[in-house]
C-alpha positions in Angstrom: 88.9 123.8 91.0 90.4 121.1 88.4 88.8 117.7 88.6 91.8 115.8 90.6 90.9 112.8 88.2 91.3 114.4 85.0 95.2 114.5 84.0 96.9 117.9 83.5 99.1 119.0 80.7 102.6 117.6 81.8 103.9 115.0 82.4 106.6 113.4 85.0 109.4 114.5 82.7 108.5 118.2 82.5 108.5 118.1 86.4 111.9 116.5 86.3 113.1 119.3 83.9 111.7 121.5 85.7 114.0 120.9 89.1 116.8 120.1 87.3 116.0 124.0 85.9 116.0 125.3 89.5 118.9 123.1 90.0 120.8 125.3 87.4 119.8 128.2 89.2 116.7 129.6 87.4 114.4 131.0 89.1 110.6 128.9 89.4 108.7 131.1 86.7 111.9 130.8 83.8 112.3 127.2 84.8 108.5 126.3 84.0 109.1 128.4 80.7 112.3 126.2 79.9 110.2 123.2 80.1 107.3 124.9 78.1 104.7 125.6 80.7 103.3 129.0 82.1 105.3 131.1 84.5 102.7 131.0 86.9 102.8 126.8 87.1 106.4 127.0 88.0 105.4 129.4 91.0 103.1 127.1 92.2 105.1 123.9 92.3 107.7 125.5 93.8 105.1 127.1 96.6 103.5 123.3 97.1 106.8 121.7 97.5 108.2 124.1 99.7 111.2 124.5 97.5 112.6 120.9 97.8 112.2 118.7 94.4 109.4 116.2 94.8 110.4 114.1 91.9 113.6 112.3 91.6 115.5 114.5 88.8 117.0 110.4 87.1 115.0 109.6 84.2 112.8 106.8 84.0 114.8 103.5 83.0 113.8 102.2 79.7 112.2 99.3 82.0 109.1 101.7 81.5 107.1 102.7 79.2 107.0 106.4 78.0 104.6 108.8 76.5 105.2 108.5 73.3 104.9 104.6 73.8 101.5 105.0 75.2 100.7 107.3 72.4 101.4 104.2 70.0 99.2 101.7 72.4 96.4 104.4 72.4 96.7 104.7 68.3 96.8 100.9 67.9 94.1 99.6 70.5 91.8 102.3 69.0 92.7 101.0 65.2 91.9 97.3 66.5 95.2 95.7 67.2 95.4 92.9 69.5 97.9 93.0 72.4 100.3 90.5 71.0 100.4 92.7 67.4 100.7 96.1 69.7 103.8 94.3 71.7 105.2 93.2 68.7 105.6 96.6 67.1 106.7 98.4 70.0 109.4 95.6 71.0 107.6 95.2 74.3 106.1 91.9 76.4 102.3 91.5 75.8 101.7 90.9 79.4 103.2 94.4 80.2 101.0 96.1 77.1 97.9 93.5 78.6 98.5 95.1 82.0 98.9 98.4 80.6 95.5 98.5 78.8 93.9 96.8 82.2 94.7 99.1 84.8 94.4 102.4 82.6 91.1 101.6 81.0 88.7 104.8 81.0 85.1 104.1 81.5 83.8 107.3 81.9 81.9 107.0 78.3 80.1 104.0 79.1 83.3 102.1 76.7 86.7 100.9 78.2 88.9 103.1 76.1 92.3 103.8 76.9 93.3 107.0 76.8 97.4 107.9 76.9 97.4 111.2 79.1 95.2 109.6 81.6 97.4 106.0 81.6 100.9 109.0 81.9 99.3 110.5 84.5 98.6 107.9 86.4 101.9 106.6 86.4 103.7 109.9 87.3 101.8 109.9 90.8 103.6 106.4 90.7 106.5 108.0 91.2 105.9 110.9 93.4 107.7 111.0 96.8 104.9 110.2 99.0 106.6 110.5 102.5 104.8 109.3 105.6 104.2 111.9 108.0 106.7 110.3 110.3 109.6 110.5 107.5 108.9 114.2 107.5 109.0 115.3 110.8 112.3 112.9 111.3 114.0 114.3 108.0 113.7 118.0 108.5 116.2 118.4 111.5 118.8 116.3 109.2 118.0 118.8 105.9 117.8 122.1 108.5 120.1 121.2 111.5 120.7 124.8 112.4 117.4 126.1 111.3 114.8 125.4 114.8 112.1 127.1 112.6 112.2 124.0 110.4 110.6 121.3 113.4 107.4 119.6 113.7 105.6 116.3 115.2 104.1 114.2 113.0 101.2 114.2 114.9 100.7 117.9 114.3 101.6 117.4 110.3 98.8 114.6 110.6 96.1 117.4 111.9 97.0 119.7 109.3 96.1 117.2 106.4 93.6 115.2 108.2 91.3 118.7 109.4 92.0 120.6 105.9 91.1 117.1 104.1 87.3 117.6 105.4 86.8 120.6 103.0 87.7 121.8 99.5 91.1 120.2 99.6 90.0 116.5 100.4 90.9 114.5 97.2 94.1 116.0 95.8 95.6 115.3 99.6 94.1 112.0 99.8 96.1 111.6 96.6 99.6 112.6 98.5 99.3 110.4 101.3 101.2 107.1 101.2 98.1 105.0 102.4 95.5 107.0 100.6 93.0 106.2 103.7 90.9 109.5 104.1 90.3 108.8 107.9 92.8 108.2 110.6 92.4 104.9 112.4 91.1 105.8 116.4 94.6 104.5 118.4 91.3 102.6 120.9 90.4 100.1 117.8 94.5 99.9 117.1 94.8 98.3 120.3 91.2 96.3 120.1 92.5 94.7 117.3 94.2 91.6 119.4 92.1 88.5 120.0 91.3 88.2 123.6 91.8 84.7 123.4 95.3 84.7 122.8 97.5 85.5 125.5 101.5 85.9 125.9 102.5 82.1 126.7 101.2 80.6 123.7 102.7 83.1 121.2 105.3 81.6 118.4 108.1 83.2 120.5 107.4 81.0 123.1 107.2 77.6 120.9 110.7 75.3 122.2 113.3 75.4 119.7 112.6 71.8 118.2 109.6 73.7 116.5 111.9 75.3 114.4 114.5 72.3 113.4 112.5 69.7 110.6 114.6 66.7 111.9 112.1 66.6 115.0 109.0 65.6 113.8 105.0 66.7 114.9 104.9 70.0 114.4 102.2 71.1 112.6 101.0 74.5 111.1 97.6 75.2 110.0 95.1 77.9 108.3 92.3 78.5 106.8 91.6 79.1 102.9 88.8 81.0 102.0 85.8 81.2 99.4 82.9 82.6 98.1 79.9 82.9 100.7 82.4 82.6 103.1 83.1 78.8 102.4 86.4 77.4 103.8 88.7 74.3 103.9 91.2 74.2 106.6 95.2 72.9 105.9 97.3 71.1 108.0 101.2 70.9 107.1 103.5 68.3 109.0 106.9 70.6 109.2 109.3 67.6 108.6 107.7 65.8 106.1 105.4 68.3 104.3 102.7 66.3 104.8 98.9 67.8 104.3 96.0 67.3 105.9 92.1 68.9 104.5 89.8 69.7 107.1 85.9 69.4 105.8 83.9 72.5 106.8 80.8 72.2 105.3 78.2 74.9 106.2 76.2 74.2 109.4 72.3 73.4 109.7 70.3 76.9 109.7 72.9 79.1 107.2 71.1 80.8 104.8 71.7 84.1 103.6 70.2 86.9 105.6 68.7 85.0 108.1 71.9 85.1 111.1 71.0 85.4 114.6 72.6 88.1 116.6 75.0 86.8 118.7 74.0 83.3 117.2 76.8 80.5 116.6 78.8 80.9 113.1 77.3 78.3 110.7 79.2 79.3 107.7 81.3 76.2 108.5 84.6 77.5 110.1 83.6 78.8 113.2 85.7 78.1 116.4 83.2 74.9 117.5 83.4 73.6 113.4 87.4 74.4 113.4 87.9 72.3 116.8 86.0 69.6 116.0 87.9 69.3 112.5 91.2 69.7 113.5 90.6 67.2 116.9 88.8 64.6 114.4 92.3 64.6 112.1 94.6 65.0 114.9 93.3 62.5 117.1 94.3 59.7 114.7 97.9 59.9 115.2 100.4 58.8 117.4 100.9 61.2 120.5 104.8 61.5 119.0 103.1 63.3 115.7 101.4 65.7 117.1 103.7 68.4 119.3 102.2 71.3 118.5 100.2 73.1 115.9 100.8 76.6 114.7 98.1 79.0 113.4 97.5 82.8 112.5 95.4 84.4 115.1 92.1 83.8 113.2 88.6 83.9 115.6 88.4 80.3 114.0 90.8 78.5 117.0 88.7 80.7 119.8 88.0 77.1 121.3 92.2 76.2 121.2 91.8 75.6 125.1 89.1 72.7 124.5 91.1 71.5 121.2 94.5 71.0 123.5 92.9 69.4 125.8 90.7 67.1 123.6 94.1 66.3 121.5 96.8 66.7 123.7 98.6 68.9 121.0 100.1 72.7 122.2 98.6 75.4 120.2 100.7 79.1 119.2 99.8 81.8 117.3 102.0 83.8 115.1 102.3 87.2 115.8 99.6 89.6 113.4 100.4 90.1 109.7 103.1 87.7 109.9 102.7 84.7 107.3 106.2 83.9 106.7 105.7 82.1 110.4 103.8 79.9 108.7 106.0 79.4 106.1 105.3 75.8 105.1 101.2 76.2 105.0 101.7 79.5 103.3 103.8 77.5 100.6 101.2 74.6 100.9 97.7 76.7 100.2 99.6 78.5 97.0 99.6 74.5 95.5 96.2 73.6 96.9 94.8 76.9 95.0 95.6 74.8 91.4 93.1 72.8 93.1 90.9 75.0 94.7 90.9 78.6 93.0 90.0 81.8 94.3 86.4 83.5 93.7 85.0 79.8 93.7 82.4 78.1 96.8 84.8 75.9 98.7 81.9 74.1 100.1 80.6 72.4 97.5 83.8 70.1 97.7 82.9 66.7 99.6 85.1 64.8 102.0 86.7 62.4 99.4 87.0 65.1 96.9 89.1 66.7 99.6 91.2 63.8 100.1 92.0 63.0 96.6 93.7 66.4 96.5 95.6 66.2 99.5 96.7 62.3 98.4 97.7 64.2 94.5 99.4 66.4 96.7 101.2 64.0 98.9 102.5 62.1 96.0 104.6 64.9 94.5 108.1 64.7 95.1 109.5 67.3 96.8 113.3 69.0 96.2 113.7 69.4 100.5 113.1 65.5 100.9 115.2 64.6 98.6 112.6 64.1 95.6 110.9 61.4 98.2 107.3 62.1 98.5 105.4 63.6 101.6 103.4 60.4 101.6 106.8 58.3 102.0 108.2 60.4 104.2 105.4 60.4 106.6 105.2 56.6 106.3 108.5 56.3 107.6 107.7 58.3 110.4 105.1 56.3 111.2 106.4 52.9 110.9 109.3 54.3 113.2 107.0 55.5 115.6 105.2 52.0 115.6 108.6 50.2 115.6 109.8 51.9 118.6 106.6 52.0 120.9 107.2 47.8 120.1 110.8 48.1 121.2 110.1 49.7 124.6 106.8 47.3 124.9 108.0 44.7 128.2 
C-alpha cells in the first residue's frame, strides 16, 4: 500500500480532464489514457467515486498558483533566492510565495526543503469535495429520486468509515472526511459539554432589549485573554461608550508547576473565586446606573456569577457556546489589547499599573462610532450626568 503522505503522479488538473473525458463519453480506462495515465487508474477512480466526478471540472482561477509555478519556487528557493526576488520573477505577492514555502516545507531529510509535487498535492486535496456524511445521505434521493436502491442514513455511512477506518484503510479515509477527526465524539460528552452553572434564565436571549441599543448605558461585556502557563488578564467593555476595564489576575499563593492538588482551588490566577473578586473589586466603584449587566462567554471562570451579582448588584448572561460575535464589542476590544499584550507571551508578569496604562492608551483613542470622541470622554460624560442627576432628585 502507497504511503498516503507521499504525492502520486497527477495532479488536480489530470483529475479534471479526466471527468471532463467521461463527460464526453469515454469510457474510464480511454479517459485516463487521454489524460496520460494507465488504463487501470481510470478504473479505479471511477470505482472510488462511484461514478459521480469528485472534482469540480472549472479550472483553477489564476488567483492560484499552478504546477509549473511551483516548479519555479522549487527551482529558485533551491538556487538561494529570497521570497521577495522569487515573487518578483513570477509576478506574484511575496506573502503568498512566503506562505507557500511555510506550509509546504518537507522535513522528512532532517532540512526544510520544499518540494513542488508534495506542495501540488497538497493543494489538490484542497479542493476535493469533502461532503459531510449528512450532505450525502440528504443528496442522493435529489441525484436518484426514482432509484430506492440509492438511500442511506448518515448514521449508517458514518459506521462504514468509522469501523473500516480501524484497519488498513485508516489514513487515506481520515484524509476524505471533512473534519479529519479519526474518532467520533460519544453523543454523552456532546451533551456534557454545558456548564452546570448556567441555566436557561440568564442566557443572552433572555437579556431586556436595552442591552442591545448603545444609547442606554451600563452594559458591560467581558472575557478572558489568555497566555503562556495559563496566565490571564480579564476585559471589561462598557457597550455605549467603549470604555475598558483590565482585571489583574496574578497567580495565586502555592502555583507551581506540577505540584496541583486534586480537586484543589485553581491558582493559576483566573479561577472563578480570582475572576469574582476582580470583576466585583472594578465594578463596585461605579454608580449603580453603570452597571446593568455584564455579558460573558460561558467560561468555568464566572462559576461564582451567583456570589458576583449579589456582591455587585449587576445581572450576569452568558452567550450561547461558540458564539463570539455576542460579544462583539470585547471581541473587537481584545484584538487592540493583543498590540499590547501578544499571544505566546506570560500575561502575568504585567503589574497592576502596567495594566492600567494600557487600558488609559486605549481609552484615549478616538473612536469612528463616537464620533472621533474618546472612550475616556465619553465615559466622563456619563458619569458627570449620572452625578448631576442623582443631585437633581436629591430633596
Amino acid at each position: 500500500m502507497r504511503s498516503p503522505g507521499r504525492p502520486p503522479g497527477w495532479s488536480r488538473e489530470h483529475v479534471r480532464q479526466f471527468w471532463e473525458a467521461i463527460a464526453r463519453g469515454f469510457s474510464s480506462e480511454e479517459a485516463a489514457v487521454v489524460v496520460g495515465l494507465s488504463p487501470a487508474v481510470g478504473g479505479r477512480w471511477f470505482r472510488q467515486a462511484g461514478g459521480m466526478a469528485t472534482i469540480s471540472q472549472a479550472p483553477l482561477s489564476g488567483r492560484y498558483l499552478s504546477f509549473a509555478e511551483r516548479e519555479d519556487i522549487a527551482l529558485l528557493h533551491a538556487a538561494g533566492s529570497g521570497v521577495c526576488d522569487i515573487a518578483r520573477q513570477l509576478d506574484r505577492s511575496p506573502s503568498t510565495i512566503s506562505r507557500e514555502l511555510r506550509r509546504n516545507a518537507a522535513t522528512h531529510s532532517g532540512a526544510l526543503e520544499y518540494r513542488a509535487s508534495t506542495a501540488q498535492w497538497h493543494a489538490d486535496r484542497r479542493w476535493a469535495n469533502a461532503w459531510s456524511p449528512e450532505q450525502i445521505a440528504n443528496r442522493l434521493p435529489i441525484d436518484f429520486p426514482d432509484d430506492v436502491s440509492m438511500r442511506i442514513s448518515h448514521e449508517a455511512i458514518c459506521q462504514a468509515l468509522y469501523v473500516q477506518g480501524r484497519g488498513a484503510l485508516r489514513h487515506e479515509l481520515i484524509a476524505c472526511l471533512r473534519t479529519g477527526r479519526a474518532l467520533r465524539v460519544p453523543r454523552a460528552r456532546t451533551r456534557a459539554r454545558g456548564k452546570k452553572f448556567i441555566s436557561p434564565e440568564i442566557m443572552i436571549s433572555e437579556q431586556p432589549a436595552e442591552a442591545d441599543d448603545r444609547a442606554v448605558p451600563g452594559h458591560w461585556e467581558g472575557e478572558l485573554i489568555l497566555g503562556l502557563e495559563s496566565s490571564a488578564i480579564g476585559t471589561l467593555v462598557e457597550r455605549t461608550t467603549r470604555f475598558t476595564m483590565l482585571l489583574h489576575l496574578p497567580r495565586m499563593e502555592g502555583h507551581r508547576p506540577g505540584r496541583r492538588v486534586h480537586n484543589g482551588p485553581a491558582l493559576a490566577g483566573h479561577g472563578a473565586q480570582a475572576v469574582r473578586d476582580a470583576i466585583a473589586t472594578s465594578i463596585a466603584k461605579l454608580p449603580e446606573q453603570l452597571r446593568r449587566s455584564l455579558t460573558w462567554d460561558q467560561g468555568a471562570e464566572m462559576a461564582q456569577h451567583a456570589q458576583l451579582r449579589i456582591d455587585t448588584g449587576i445581572a450576569i448572561y452568558f452567550c450561547d457556546p461558540q458564539s463570539p460575535w455576542q460579544r462583539g464589542t470585547n471581541e473587537n476590544t481584545n484584538g487592540l489589547l493583543r498590540q499590547y499584550f501578544p499571544k505566546g507571551t506570560d500575561l502575568s508578569r504585567h503589574s497592576p499599573e502596567e495594566l492600567a496604562a494600557a487600558a488609559a492608551t486605549l481609552n484615549s483613542r478616538p473612536r469612528k462610532t463616537l464620533s472621533w470622541r474618546t472612550p475616556t470622554e465619553a465615559f466622563d460624560d456619563l458619569l458627570r450626568s449620572v452625578v448631576q442627576a442623582s443631585v437633581a432628585t436629591t430633596p
